[in-house]
C-alpha positions as CSV (number, residue, x, y, z in Angstrom):
1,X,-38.5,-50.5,-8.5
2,X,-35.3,-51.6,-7.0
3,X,-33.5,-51.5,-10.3
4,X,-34.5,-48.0,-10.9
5,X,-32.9,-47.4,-7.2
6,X,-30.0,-49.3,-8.6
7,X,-29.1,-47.2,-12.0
8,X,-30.0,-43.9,-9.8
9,X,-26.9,-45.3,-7.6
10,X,-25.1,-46.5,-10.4
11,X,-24.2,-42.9,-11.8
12,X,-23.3,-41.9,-9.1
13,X,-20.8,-44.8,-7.4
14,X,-19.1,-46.9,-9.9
15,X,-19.0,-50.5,-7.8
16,X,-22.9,-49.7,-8.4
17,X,-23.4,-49.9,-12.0
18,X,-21.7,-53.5,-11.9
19,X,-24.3,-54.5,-9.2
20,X,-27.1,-53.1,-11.0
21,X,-25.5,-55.4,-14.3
22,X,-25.8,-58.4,-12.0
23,X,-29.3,-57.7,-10.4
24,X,-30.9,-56.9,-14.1
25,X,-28.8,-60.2,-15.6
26,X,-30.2,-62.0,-13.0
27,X,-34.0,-61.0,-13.5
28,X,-33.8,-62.1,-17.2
29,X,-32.1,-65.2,-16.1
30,X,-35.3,-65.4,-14.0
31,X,-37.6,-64.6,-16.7
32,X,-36.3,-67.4,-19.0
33,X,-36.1,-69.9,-16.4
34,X,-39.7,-69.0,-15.3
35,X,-40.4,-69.0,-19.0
36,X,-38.9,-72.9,-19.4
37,X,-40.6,-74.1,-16.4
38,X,-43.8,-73.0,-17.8
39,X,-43.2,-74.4,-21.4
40,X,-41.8,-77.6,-19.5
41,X,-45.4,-77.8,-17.2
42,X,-47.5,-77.2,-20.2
43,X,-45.9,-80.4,-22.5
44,X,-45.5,-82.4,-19.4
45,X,-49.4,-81.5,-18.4
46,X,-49.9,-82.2,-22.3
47,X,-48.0,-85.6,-22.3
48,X,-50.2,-87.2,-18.9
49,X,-53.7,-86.0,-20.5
50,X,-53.4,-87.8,-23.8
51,X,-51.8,-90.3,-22.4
């Protein structure tokens, strides 16, 4: 939701649009992270049970 509140603010201030960049390039960096720390949990997980 915020993001949408972002863009809406974006158009019409331009220091916004470069905030809403940072805010949406730091939720994929989120995602991915999240994303590694899964895959990482799940092969660590893996590693202590067969082993």
């Amino acid at each position: 939701m915020s993001v949408v509140v972002f863009a809406i603010r974006g158009c019409k201030c331009g220091e916004g649009w470069w905030m809403f960049m940072a805010l949406y390039v730091m939720d994929i960096i989120k995602y991915i992270f999240n994303a590694l720390y899964k895959t990482y949990k799940m092969i660590v997980d893996y590693i202590l049970n067969t082993h």
